[in-house]
N, C-alpha and C positions, 0 to 999 in steps of 0.2 A: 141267617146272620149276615150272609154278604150282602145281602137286598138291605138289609136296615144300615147297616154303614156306607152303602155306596150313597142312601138317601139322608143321609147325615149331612156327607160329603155335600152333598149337592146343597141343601140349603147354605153352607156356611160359605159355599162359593162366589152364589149369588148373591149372598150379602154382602159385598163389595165395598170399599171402602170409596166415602167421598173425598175426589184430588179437586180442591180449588185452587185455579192459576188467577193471581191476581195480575189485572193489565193498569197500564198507569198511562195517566199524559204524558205531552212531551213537557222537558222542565223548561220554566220561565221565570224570569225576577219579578212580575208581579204576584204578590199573594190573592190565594185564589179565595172567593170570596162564595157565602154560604153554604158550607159546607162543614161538616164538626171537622174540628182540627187533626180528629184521629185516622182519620181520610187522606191526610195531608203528609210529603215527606217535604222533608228540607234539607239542602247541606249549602255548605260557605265554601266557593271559590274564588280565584284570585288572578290577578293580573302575572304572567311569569317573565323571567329575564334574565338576559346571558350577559354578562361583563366581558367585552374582548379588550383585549392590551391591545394598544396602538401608538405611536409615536417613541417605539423604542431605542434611546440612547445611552452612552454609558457617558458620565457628567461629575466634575466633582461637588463637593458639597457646597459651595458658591455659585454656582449655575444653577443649580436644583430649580432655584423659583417655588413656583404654585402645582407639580408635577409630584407626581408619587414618586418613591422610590425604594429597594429591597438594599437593607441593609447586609444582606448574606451573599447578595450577588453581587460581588467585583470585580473589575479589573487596574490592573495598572500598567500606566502610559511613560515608555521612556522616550524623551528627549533626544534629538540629535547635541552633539557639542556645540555652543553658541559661545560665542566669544563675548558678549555681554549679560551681567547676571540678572536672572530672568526673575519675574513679579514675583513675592512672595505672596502663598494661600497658608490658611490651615493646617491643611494636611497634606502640602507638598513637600518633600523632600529633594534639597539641593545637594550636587555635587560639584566639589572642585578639582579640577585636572591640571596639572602643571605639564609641560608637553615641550621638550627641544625638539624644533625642526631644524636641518639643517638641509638647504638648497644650493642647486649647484647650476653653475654658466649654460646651462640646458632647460633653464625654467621659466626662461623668459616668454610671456604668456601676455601680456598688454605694455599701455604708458597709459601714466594720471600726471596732471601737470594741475596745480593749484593755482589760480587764478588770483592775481594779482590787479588792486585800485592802479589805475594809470597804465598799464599795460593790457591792450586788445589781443588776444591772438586767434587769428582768421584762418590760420591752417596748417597741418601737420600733414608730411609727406613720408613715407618710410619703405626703404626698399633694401631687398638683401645684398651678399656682397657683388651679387652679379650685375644689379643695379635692376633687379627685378621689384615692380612695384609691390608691397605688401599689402598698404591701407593708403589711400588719403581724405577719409572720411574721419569726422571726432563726433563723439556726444558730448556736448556742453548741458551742465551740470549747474545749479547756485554756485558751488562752489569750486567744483573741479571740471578739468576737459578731462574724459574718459577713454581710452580707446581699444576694443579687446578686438586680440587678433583669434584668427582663424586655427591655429595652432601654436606649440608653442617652437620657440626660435634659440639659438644660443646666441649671446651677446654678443659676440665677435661677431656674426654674419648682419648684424643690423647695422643702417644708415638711417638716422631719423634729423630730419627738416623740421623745423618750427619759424614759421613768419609768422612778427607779430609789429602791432605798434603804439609807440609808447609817447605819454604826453606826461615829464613826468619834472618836475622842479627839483627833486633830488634821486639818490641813488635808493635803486632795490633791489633786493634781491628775487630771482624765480628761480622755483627747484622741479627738475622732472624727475620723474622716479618711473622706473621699469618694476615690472610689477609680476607676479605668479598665477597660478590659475585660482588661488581664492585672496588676491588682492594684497599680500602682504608682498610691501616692498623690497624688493632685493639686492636693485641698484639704481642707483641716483649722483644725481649734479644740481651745481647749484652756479647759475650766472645773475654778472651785476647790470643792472640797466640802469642807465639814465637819461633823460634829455626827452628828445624830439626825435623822434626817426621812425624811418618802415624799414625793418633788419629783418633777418633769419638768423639760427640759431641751429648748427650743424653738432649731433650729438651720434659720436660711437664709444667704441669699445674704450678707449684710449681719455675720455675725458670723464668716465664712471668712475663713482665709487663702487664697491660691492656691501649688502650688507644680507649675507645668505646664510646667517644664525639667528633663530628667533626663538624665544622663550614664549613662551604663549601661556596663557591661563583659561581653560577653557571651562565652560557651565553645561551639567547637566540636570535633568530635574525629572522625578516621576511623583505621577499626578496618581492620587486613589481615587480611580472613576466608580459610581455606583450604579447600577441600572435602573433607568428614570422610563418613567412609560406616563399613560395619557389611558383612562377610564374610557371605551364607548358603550352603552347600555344598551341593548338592545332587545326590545320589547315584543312578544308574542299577540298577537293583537286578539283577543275573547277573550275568557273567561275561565279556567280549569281547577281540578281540585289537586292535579298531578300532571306533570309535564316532561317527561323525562329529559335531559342534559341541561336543566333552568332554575333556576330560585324563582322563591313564590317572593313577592312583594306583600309581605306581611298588610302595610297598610293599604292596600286596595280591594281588600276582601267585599265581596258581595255574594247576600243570598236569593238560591233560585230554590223553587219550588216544584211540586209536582203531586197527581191527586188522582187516586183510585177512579178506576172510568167504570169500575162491575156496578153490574145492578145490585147486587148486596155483596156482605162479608158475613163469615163465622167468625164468633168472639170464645173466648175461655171465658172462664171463672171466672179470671180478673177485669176480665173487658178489655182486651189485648183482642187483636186482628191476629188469627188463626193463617198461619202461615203454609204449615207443614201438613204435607200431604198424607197422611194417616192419622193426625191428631185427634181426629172428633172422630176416629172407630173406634178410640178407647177413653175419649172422655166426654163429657158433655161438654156440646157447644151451645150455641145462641145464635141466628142469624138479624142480621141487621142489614137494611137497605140503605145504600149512599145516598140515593139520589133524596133531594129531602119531599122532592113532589109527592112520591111514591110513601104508603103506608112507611113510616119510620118504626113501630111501633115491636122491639124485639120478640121473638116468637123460637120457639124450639123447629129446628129445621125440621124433612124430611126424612135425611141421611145424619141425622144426627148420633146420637152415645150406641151405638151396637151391643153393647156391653150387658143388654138386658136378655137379648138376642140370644147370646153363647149362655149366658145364664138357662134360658128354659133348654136351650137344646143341649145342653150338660144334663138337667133330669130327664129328657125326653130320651136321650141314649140309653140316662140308667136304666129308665121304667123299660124301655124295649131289650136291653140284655138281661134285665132280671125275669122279664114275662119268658125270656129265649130259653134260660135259663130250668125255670122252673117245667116250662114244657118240655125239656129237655129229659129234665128228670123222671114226668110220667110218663114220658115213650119208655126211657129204659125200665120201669117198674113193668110197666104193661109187657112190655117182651118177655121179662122175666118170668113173669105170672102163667104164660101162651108155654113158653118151654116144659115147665115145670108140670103142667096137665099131661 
């Protein structure tokens, strides 16, 4: 009994099953030509691309222009105080500030002398009470001579010189005005000119007014900026069906090909290329030759349907345990028979 099952064994071992690996071209966009189409793979790839932000600003919505922008990403931009009230937009928001400053004989910070038709003036000397030079430099101005000093000074320690000269058919008046570190005036004089002459013009403590209370009205404003950016696309340069961190560019799709190189294939039933590698030891196949030189003409393979195979060697088992069998039984009759005399 173990001699006919070990040769059982054996044939059904040897019957081995046929694995076909199928090899292919390499893929190309031209289609390949004479060849059945079943031969043949295809797939559609495509040009890929990454959008980078570039030119990132925050802008409000009058700047925008031609420029993208995120409605959810904002900021807002406050203003310093501005003494004059600033352009209105949109969606900016003004504020108004009412503000008493009050300045004291310690804030003296420049002189502006307003410039006057028919009167020249060529030079401003100014020195403290020691008779220590301050400034005798000006900036002239359209309309005003300018002059800021280095620090600030108390009024009583200044001596300020003004030469000037005047070609003038009636009487005028010039005002100087001492000034603070953001321009607002705080003391001031006012002399009369007339005539023909090259004078100076000797200004201290003693011939000022003061004027070191100021109401001021000040502007503030905040702007709702949005983040505005700039598209750069940037292109993967082939071909793919998948690109990882890229978008496919839908419209630039192009198909490649590609085409069984075996000298044949196994088909099913349906006339499907037999892929799988134990397929045809349990069913019938068909072999077909690619190349179309070579006989085309389908044919039942070598290694084809097994199935007929395990069929007889199913009865060839039975017939050999039932002959086992049955010999089996006339041994022991026979012994019986030998005891029994």
């Amino acid at each position: 009994m173990k001699k006919i099952f070990l040769i059982i064994m054996l044939i059904i071992f040897v019957s081995n099953t046929y694995a076909l690996e199928l090899t292919y071209s390499d893929w190309d966009s031209k289609y390949p030509t004479g060849l059945d189409p079943k031969f043949i793979e295809q797939e559609d790839r495509f040009h890929w691309y990454k959008d980078n932000i570039v030119d990132v600003e925050y802008l409000k919505i009058e700047d925008i222009g031609e420029k993208l922008y995120d409605k959810e990403d904002i900021k807002y931009f406050e203003s310093e105080k501005l003494l004059e009230r600033p352009e209105e937009y949109s969606e900016r928001e003004i504020k108004v500030i009412n503000e008493t400053k009050i300045y004291t004989e310690d804030d003296v910070n420049g002189i502006s002398i307003k410039k006057v038709d028919g009167i020249s003036i060529y030079e401003v000397v100014i020195k403290d009470v020691n008779d220590k030079l301050i400034v005798d430099d000006m900036t002239n101005t359209e309309e005003d001579i300018y002059i800021r000093f280095q620090e600030k000074y108390n009024v009583g320690d200044l001596q300020i010189f003004v030469f000037f000269s005047s070609v003038l058919e009636e009487e005028k008046n010039i005002t100087i005005n001492l000034i603070n570190d953001v321009d607002d005036r705080i003391y001031f004089t006012n002399y009369k000119i007339s005539g023909v002459k090259d004078d100076y013009l000797i200004i201290n403590s003693s011939v000022l007014n003061s004027d070191l209370i100021h109401n001021k009205e000040y502007y503030i404003y905040i702007d709702k900026l949005y983040k505005t950016y700039n598209i750069n696309r940037e292109y993967i340069d082939g071909y793919y069906t998948q690109y990882d961190g890229y978008e496919k560019d839908e419209n630039s799709v192009k198909t490649f090909y590609r085409y069984i190189t075996n000298d044949y294939v196994f088909l099913n039933y349906k006339g499907d290329i037999v892929k799988s590698k134990d397929y045809c030891s349990k069913h019938v196949c068909k072999m077909l030759y690619v190349n179309p030189s070579k006989n085309n003409t389908v044919e039942n393979p070598k290694t084809g349907d097994h199935i007929y195979k395990y069929i007889i060697l199913f009865y060839i088992s039975l017939f050999s345990i039932l002959i086992y069998i049955v010999k089996k039984c006339r041994t022991n009759k026979l012994s019986s028979f030998v005891e029994s005399i």
